[in-house]
N, C-alpha and C positions, 0 to 999 in steps of 0.2 A: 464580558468574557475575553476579549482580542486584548484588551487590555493589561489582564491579570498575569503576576508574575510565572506562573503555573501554565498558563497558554505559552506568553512568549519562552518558556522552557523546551520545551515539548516542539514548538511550530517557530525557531527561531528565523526571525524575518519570514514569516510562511512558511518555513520549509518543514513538513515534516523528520522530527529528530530520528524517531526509532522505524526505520526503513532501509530496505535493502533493494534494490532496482539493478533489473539486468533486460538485455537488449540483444535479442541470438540474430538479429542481420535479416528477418523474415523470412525466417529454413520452416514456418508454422505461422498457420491461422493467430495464435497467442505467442506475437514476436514477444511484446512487453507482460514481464512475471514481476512483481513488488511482492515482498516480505515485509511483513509487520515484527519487528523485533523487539524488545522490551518487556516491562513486566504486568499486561492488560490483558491478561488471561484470564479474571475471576469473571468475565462476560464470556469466554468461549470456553469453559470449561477444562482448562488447562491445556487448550490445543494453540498453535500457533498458526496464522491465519496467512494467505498471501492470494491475490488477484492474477490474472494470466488476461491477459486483454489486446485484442489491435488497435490501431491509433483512433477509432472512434467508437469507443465499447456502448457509446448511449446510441448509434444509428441503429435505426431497424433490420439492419443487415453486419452489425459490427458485431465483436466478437468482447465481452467481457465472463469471465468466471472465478467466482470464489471458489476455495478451498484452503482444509488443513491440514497441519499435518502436527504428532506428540511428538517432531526430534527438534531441540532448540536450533534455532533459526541463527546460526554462525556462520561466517564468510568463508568458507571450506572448499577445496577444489570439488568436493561431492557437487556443489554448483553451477560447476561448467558447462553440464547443459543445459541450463538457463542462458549462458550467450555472458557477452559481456558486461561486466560492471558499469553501469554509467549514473551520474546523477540526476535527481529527481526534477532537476529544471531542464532535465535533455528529454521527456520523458513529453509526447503531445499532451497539449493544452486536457482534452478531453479526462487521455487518462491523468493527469495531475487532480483535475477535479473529481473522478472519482476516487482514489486512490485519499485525498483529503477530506471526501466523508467518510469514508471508513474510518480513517485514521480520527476523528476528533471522535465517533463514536465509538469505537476501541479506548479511547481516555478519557469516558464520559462529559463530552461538550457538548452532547446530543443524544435526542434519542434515534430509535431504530427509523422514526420517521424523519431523521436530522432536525425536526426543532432541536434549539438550543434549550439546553438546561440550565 
Protein backbone atom coordinates (compact mmCIF):
# COMPACT_ATOMS: atom_id res chain seq x y z
CA UNK A 1 0.00 0.00 0.00
CA UNK A 2 2.95 2.88 1.23
CA UNK A 3 4.28 1.73 -1.81
CA UNK A 4 1.58 2.51 -4.57
CA UNK A 5 1.68 5.27 -6.78
CA UNK A 6 -1.97 6.32 -5.58
CA UNK A 7 -0.65 6.43 -1.71
CA UNK A 8 2.45 8.34 -2.48
CA UNK A 9 -0.23 10.90 -4.45
CA UNK A 10 -2.43 11.43 -1.78
CA UNK A 11 0.34 11.26 1.42
CA UNK A 12 3.33 12.80 -0.53
CA UNK A 13 6.39 11.94 1.79
CA UNK A 14 3.62 11.30 4.54
CA UNK A 15 2.02 14.33 4.26
CA UNK A 16 -1.41 14.32 3.96
CA UNK A 17 -2.34 16.02 0.39
CA UNK A 18 -6.09 17.18 0.75
CA UNK A 19 -5.92 18.87 4.21
CA UNK A 20 -6.45 22.13 5.67
CA UNK A 21 -4.90 22.77 9.30
CA UNK A 22 -5.42 25.89 11.41
CA UNK A 23 -3.97 26.87 14.94
CA UNK A 24 -6.18 29.77 17.00
CA UNK A 25 -3.07 30.30 19.64
CA UNK A 26 -5.17 28.22 22.48
CA UNK A 27 -8.27 30.97 22.86
CA UNK A 28 -10.33 27.01 23.17
CA UNK A 29 -10.21 23.60 24.56
CA UNK A 30 -9.94 22.66 20.34
CA UNK A 31 -6.81 24.90 19.61
CA UNK A 32 -6.06 22.60 16.51
CA UNK A 33 -9.27 22.15 13.57
CA UNK A 34 -7.97 20.09 10.20
CA UNK A 35 -10.13 19.95 7.23
CA UNK A 36 -10.52 17.08 4.96
CA UNK A 37 -10.55 18.77 1.52
CA UNK A 38 -10.81 16.77 -1.72
CA UNK A 39 -13.15 14.66 -3.49
CA UNK A 40 -13.86 11.41 -0.57
CA UNK A 41 -17.13 12.08 0.12
CA UNK A 42 -18.93 8.95 -1.30
CA UNK A 43 -18.04 7.57 2.54
CA UNK A 44 -19.62 10.69 4.35
CA UNK A 45 -22.33 11.10 2.23
CA UNK A 46 -21.48 14.06 0.52
CA UNK A 47 -20.55 16.04 3.70
CA UNK A 48 -17.07 17.32 4.20
CA UNK A 49 -15.42 16.15 7.37
CA UNK A 50 -12.82 18.11 9.78
CA UNK A 51 -11.42 17.27 13.55
CA UNK A 52 -11.15 20.12 16.34
CA UNK A 53 -8.64 18.51 18.78
CA UNK A 54 -5.86 19.71 21.59
CA UNK A 55 -2.44 18.52 21.47
CA UNK A 56 -3.28 15.08 22.98
CA UNK A 57 -6.70 14.12 21.60
CA UNK A 58 -6.00 10.20 22.50
CA UNK A 59 -5.29 11.16 26.49
CA UNK A 60 -8.14 10.46 28.82
CA UNK A 61 -8.47 13.90 29.52
CA UNK A 62 -7.57 15.39 25.79
CA UNK A 63 -9.88 16.86 23.74
CA UNK A 64 -10.50 15.41 19.97
CA UNK A 65 -13.88 15.79 17.84
CA UNK A 66 -15.27 15.12 14.65
CA UNK A 67 -17.52 16.72 12.57
CA UNK A 68 -19.22 17.99 9.21
CA UNK A 69 -20.16 20.13 7.52
CA UNK A 70 -22.23 20.40 3.23
CA UNK A 71 -20.15 23.82 2.40
CA UNK A 72 -16.96 22.94 0.27
CA UNK A 73 -14.09 23.20 2.51
CA UNK A 74 -11.92 26.39 0.55
CA UNK A 75 -9.34 28.63 2.20
CA UNK A 76 -11.74 31.65 2.77
CA UNK A 77 -11.38 34.36 5.22
CA UNK A 78 -14.94 32.63 6.62
CA UNK A 79 -12.02 30.59 8.41
CA UNK A 80 -10.52 33.04 10.47
CA UNK A 81 -11.78 31.68 13.25
CA UNK A 82 -10.23 28.72 13.16
CA UNK A 83 -6.83 30.70 13.99
CA UNK A 84 -3.98 30.54 11.85
CA UNK A 85 -2.94 28.53 8.89
CA UNK A 86 -0.16 26.37 9.58
CA UNK A 87 1.27 23.12 8.25
CA UNK A 88 0.55 19.60 9.08
CA UNK A 89 4.06 18.97 10.45
CA UNK A 90 3.64 22.08 12.89
CA UNK A 91 0.61 20.13 14.00
CA UNK A 92 1.61 17.65 17.71
CA UNK A 93 2.84 14.43 16.97
CA UNK A 94 -0.62 13.08 18.57
CA UNK A 95 -2.90 14.99 16.43
CA UNK A 96 -0.81 14.23 13.12
CA UNK A 97 -1.64 10.60 13.87
CA UNK A 98 -4.92 10.92 14.25
CA UNK A 99 -5.57 13.35 11.69
CA UNK A 100 -3.61 10.31 9.31
CA UNK A 101 -6.20 7.69 10.17
CA UNK A 102 -8.87 9.47 9.13
CA UNK A 103 -7.32 10.74 6.32
CA UNK A 104 -6.27 7.12 4.74
CA UNK A 105 -9.69 5.92 5.70
CA UNK A 106 -11.43 8.84 3.91
CA UNK A 107 -9.21 7.52 0.66
CA UNK A 108 -10.07 4.05 1.32
CA UNK A 109 -6.52 2.62 2.79
CA UNK A 110 -8.43 1.33 5.60
CA UNK A 111 -11.16 0.34 7.15
CA UNK A 112 -13.24 2.07 10.03
CA UNK A 113 -11.23 -0.17 12.25
CA UNK A 114 -7.88 1.31 10.27
CA UNK A 115 -6.84 -2.33 9.12
CA UNK A 116 -5.46 -1.78 5.79
CA UNK A 117 -7.36 -2.67 2.86
Amino acid sequence: MKNSKRYNSLLPNGVPRYIRCYDNGGRSIDRYTVIFTGHYTHKTGHAFWYLAMNSEPFHPLGFGQHGESNYTPIDRPRYSHLGKKIKFEDLPEDCQKLVKQDYLYLWDFTDENGKEL
